[in-house]
C-alpha positions in Angstrom: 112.2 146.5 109.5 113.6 145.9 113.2 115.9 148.9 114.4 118.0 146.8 115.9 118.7 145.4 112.3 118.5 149.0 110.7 121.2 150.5 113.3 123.9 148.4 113.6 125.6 151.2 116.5 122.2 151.0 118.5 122.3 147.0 118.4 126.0 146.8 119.6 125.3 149.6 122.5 122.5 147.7 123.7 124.3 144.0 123.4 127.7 145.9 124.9 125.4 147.0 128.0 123.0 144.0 128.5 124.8 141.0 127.9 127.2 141.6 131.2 124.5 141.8 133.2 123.2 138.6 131.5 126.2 136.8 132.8 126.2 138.7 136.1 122.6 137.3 137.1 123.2 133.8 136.0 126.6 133.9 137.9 124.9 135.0 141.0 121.8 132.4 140.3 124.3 129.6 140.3 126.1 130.2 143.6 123.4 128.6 145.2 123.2 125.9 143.1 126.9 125.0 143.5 125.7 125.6 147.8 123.1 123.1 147.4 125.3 120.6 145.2 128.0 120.8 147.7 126.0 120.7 151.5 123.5 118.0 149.5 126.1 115.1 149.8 125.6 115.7 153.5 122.7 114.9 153.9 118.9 116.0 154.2 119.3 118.1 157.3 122.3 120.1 156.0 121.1 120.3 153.0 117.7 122.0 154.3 119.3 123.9 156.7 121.4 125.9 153.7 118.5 126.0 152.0 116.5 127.9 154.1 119.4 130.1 155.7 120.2 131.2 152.7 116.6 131.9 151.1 116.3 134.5 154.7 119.9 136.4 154.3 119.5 136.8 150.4 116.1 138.1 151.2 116.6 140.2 153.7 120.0 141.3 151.3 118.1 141.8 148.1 115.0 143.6 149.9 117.2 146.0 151.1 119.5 146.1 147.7 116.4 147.3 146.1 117.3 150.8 147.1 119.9 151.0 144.8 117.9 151.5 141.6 117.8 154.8 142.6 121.5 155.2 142.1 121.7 153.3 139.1 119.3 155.6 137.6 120.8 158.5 139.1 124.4 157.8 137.9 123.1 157.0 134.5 121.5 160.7 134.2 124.5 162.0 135.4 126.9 160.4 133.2 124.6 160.9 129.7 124.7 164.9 131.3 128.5 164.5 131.9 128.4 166.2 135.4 131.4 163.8 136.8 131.1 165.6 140.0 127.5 164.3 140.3 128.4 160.7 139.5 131.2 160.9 142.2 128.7 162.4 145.0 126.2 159.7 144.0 128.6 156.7 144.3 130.0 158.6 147.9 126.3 158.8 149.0 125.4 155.3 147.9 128.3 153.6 149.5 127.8 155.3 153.0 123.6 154.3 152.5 125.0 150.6 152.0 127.2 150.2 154.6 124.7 152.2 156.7 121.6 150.1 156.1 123.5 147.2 156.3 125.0 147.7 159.9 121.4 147.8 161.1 120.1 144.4 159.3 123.1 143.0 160.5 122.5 143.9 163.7 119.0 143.3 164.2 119.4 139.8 162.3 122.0 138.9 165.2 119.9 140.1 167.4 116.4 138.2 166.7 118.3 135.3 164.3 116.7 132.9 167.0 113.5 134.1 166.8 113.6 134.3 162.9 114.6 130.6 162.1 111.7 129.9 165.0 109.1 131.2 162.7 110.1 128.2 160.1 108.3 124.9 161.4 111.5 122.7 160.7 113.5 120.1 162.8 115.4 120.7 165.3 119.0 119.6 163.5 117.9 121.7 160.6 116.9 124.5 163.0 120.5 124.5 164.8 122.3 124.2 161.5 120.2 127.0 160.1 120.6 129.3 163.1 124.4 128.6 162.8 124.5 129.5 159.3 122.8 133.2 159.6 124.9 133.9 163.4 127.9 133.8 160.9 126.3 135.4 157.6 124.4 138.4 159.3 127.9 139.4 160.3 128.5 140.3 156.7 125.7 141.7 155.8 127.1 145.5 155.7 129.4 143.9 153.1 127.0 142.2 150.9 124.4 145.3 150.9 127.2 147.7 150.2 128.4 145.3 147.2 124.9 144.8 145.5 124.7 148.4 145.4 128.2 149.1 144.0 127.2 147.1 141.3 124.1 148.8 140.7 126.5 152.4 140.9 128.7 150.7 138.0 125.6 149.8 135.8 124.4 153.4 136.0 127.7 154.6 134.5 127.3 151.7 131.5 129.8 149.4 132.8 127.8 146.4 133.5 131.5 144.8 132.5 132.8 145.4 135.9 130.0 143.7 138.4 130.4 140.5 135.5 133.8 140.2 135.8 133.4 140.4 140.1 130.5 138.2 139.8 132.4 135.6 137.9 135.7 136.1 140.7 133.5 135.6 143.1 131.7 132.3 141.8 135.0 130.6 141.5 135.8 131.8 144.8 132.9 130.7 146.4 133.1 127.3 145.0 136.8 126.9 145.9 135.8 127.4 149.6 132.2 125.5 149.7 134.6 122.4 148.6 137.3 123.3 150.9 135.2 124.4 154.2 132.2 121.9 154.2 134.5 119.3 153.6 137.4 119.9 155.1 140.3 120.0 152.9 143.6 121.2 152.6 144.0 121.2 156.2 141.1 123.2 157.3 138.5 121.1 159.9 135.2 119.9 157.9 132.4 122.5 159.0 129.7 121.4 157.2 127.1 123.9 156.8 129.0 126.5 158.9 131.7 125.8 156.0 129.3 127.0 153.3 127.9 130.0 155.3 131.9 131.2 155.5 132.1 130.6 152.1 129.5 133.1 151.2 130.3 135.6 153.8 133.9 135.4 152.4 132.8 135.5 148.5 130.8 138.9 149.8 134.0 140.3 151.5 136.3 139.6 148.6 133.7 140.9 146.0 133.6 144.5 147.7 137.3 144.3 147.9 137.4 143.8 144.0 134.5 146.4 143.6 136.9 149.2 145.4 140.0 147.9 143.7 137.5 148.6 139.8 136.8 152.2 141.3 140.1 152.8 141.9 141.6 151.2 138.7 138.9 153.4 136.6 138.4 156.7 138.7 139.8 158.9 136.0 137.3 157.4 133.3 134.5 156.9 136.1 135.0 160.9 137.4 137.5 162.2 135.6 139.1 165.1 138.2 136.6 164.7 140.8 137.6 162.4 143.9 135.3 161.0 146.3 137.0 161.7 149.2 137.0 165.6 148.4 133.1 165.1 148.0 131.1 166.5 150.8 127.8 164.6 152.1 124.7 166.2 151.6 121.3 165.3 152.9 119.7 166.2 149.4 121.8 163.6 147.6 120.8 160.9 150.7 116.7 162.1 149.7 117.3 161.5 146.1 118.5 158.3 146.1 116.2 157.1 148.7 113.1 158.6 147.1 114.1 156.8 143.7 114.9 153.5 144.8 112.2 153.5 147.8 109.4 152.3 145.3 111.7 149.6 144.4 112.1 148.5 147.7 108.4 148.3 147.9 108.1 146.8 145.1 110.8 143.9 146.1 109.2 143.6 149.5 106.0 142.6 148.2 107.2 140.1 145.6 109.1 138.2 148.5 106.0 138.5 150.6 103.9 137.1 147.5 106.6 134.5 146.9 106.2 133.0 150.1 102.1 133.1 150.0 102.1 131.5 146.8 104.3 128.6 148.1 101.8 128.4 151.0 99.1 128.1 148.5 100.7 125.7 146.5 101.6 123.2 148.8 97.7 122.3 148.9 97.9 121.4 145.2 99.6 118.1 146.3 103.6 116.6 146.1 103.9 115.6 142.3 101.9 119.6 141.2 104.5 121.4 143.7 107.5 119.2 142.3 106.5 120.0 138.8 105.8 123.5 139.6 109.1 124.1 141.0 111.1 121.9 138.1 108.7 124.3 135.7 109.9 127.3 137.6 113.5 126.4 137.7 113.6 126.4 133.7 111.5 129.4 133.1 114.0 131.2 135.3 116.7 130.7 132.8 114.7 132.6 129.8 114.5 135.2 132.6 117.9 136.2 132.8 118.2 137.9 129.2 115.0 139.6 130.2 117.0 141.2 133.0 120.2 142.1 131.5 118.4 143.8 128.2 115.7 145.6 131.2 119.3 146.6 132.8 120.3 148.0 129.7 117.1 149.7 128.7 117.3 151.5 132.1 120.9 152.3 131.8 120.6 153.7 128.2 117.4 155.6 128.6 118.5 157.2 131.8 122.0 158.3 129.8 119.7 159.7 127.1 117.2 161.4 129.1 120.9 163.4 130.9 122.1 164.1 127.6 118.8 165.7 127.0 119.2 163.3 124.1 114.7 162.2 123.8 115.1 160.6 120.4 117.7 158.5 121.5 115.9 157.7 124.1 113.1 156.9 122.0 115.4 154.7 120.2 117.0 152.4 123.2 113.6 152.2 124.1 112.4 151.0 121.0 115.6 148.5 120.3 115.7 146.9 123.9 112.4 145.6 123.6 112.9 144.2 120.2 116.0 142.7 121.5 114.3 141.2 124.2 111.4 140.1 122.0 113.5 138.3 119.9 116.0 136.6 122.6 112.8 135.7 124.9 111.2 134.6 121.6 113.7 131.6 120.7 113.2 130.4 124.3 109.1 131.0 123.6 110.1 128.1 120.5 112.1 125.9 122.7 109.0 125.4 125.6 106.5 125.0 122.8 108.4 122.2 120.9 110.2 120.5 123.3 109.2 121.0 126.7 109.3 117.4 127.9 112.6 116.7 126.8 113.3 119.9 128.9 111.9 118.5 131.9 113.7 115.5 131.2 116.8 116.6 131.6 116.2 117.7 135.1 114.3 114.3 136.8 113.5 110.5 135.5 110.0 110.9 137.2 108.0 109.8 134.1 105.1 111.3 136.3 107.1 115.0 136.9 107.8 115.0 133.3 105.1 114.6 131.8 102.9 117.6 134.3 106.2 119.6 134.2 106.3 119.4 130.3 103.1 120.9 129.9 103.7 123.7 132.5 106.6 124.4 130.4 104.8 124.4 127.1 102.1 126.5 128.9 105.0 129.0 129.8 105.7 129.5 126.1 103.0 131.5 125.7 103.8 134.2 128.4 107.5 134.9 127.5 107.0 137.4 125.0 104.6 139.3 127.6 107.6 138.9 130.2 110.3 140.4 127.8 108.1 143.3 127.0 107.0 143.9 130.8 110.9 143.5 131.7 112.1 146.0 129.2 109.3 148.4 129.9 109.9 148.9 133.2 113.3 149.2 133.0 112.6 151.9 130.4 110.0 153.8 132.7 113.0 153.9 135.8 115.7 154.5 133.4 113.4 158.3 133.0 113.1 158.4 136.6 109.7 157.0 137.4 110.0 154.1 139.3 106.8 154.5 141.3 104.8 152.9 138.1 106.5 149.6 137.7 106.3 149.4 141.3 102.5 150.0 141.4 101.5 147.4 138.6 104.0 144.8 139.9 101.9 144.9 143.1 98.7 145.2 141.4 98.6 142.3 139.5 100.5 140.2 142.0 98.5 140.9 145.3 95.1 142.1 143.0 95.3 139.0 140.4 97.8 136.3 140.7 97.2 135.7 144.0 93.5 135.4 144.6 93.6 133.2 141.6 95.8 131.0 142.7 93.8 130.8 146.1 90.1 130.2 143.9 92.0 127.7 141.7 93.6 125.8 144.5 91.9 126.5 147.7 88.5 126.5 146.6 87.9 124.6 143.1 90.8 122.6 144.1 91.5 122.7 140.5 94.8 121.2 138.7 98.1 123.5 138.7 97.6 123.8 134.8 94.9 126.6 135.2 97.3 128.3 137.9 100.1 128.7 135.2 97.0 129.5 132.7 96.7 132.8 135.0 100.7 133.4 135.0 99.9 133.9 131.3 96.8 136.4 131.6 98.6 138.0 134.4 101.9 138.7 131.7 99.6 139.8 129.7 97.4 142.5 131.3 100.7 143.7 132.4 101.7 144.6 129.1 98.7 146.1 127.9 99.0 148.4 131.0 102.6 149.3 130.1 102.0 149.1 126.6 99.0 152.3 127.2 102.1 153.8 129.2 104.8 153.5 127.0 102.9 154.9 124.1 101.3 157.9 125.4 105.1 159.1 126.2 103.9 161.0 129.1 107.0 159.4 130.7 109.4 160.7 127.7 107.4 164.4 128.6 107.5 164.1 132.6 111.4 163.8 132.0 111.7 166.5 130.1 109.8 168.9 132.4 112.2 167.7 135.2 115.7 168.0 133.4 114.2 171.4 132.0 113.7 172.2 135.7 117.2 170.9 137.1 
């Protein structure tokens, strides 16, 4: 019988912890679709130009974001330990790293912005309007860092309620002001796409204001006596963090990096393969979002257990997020494989898009339950502190398998896109055999033992 089914008080904890962070990513994923719905109307130019301002500052925001795993896993140690004066050091340390970091990518993106939207081969309109939109959005950056990695603070401590409810502020907010700025309403002058890039940079400023004001409205559950400003900085705390959440850094750097390759690569596979790919894409990146809350929660529950010294508990959120996950990922699984060209359908009338998109859908089926268990089963290996493993087989299969296949199926066989997604699915798969072998030789359970034996 499932766990999840067995212990009801397991199920709820893991559903109380994951499904915020559910909301949270899809709230995030659809401010740039409301961006794009709003700066379309415009026009191609403006419309491009958004697109591709926006793709370099949340890049260059998320790369840099990465860091805060560490914290997240930090906190969540902390708080399953109950050392209160560790989880206010950790959120001190973590906010003066995002701020930090963020002054200099700010900076340097002012500085070489030019010379960054140069690198893109676009028109010249597009290029202008681009330039314009980072010249204002770099200037936020500090904000936006420091934000991401609030939330991340937050998560650790098993409130994934508090960056859902910013995330959801800041939505409304943001599409308030797209509507208002681009357009030109209320009295304000139409700014077009300098309108959207103040709406984001705003949306960032107000969602660190709101991340403050749910510190401050929760500091006596969040630290009890302790109070940041009576923490002192320490260099050890800076290397902790930073040693934690540099893997993940890595690891997000060379996804972006792959990203961008494998559109290169793609292109060659003609118009109507690229269209589909990207409608095919677009869908499958909805089943992901569960994926992430639950790996959220895995991380966040395990790293509480392993602080309370609590290993069969461990053993147990371990267990229960990935049958959660297997479940949840499952029914989409169901929904490609049965109707995955009425799916397409309801995002183009190209009979043509459909019908390749359909089966690139269908073909997806196959891989999501290989996606829920590699999802969970990282999140379970950081959530014990070990955030160098996830970070070596992400790049492993990506740079060692996905991506040479892609460039023999495309490049040199010139075969169609269908044996590309065919190779998503072996890729998902290795993946969790190699995790699987992890997972169930517990030497991470044992190597986080040894190290809260030792702390």
């Amino acid at each position: 019988m499932l766990l999840i089914l067995k212990d009801k008080t397991l199920s709820h904890k893991i559903w109380q912890v994951s499904w915020p962070a559910m909301v949270e990513m899809i709230m995030y994923m659809i401010i740039g679709v409301i961006d794009v719905a709003i700066v379309g109307r415009l026009g191609a130019a403006p419309l491009a130009a958004v697109g591709l301002g926006a793709e370099i500052f949340f890049s260059l925001v998320l790369l840099f974001e990465a860091l805060s795993v560490g914290s997240s896993v930090l906190v969540a140690q902390a708080k399953g330990a109950g050392n209160y004066r560790r989880i206010a050091s950790l959120t001190l340390h973590t906010l003066v790293i995002g701020l930090v970091i963020g002054i200099i990518v700010g900076a340097a993106g002012l500085i070489n912005a030019e010379k960054i939207v140069s690198f893109f081969n676009v028109e010249e309109d597009v290029h202008k309007a681009a330039l314009s939109y980072l010249l204002i959005t770099f200037k936020i950056t500090p904000f936006a860092i420091t934000l991401y990695m609030m939330h991340a603070v937050f998560r650790g401590m098993g409130r994934t309620d508090i960056p859902m409810r910013i995330a959801l502020i800041v939505n409304a907010f943001n599409a308030a002001a797209d509507y208002v700025l681009v357009y030109g309403k209320l009295g304000f002058p139409a700014l077009g796409v300098a309108g959207a890039a103040w709406a984001t940079s705003l949306a960032h400023i107000l969602g660190l204001v709101l991340a403050f004001y749910f510190l401050y409205q929760n500091r006596k559950e969040l630290f009890r006596s302790e109070e940041l400003k009576k923490i002192p900085l320490r260099p050890q705390v800076f290397r902790d963090i930073l040693s934690l959440g540099s893997p993940s850094l890595l690891e997000q750097f060379f996804w972006a990096a792959s990203n961008l390759l494998s559109i290169f690569l793609l292109v060659y596979a003609g118009t109507l393969a690229y269209a589909s790919h990207q409608l095919a894409i677009t869908v499958e990146s909805i089943s992901f979002m569960p994926g992430f809350g639950i790996a959220i929660a895995a991380s966040v529950l395990v790293g509480q257990s392993i602080g309370a010294k609590d290993f069969k508990m461990a053993k147990s959120y371990a267990r229960g997020t990935l049958e959660f996950a297997l479940i949840i990922m499952g029914f989409f699984a169901l929904l490609f494989a049965l109707f995955p060209f009425k799916i397409a359908g309801l995002f183009t009338h190209d009979p043509d898009i459909i019908n390749l998109a359909g089966t690139l859908i269908r073909i997806a089926s196959l891989e999501q339950l290989t996606i829920a268990s590699s999802m969970v089963f990282g999140g379970i290996l950081r959530g014990s502190g070990n955030t160098r493993t996830p970070m070596l087989i992400s790049t492993f299969f990506t740079w060692g398998f996905r991506l040479p296949l892609i460039y023999l199926f495309i490049r040199v066989l010139k075969l169609p896109i269908t044996y590309v997604w065919m190779a998503f699915v072996a890729d998902w798969a290795l993946r969790t055999i190699v995790y699987l072998s992890i997972i169930l030789r517990r030497d991470w359970l044992n190597k986080a033992l040894d190290k809260e034996k030792n702390s």
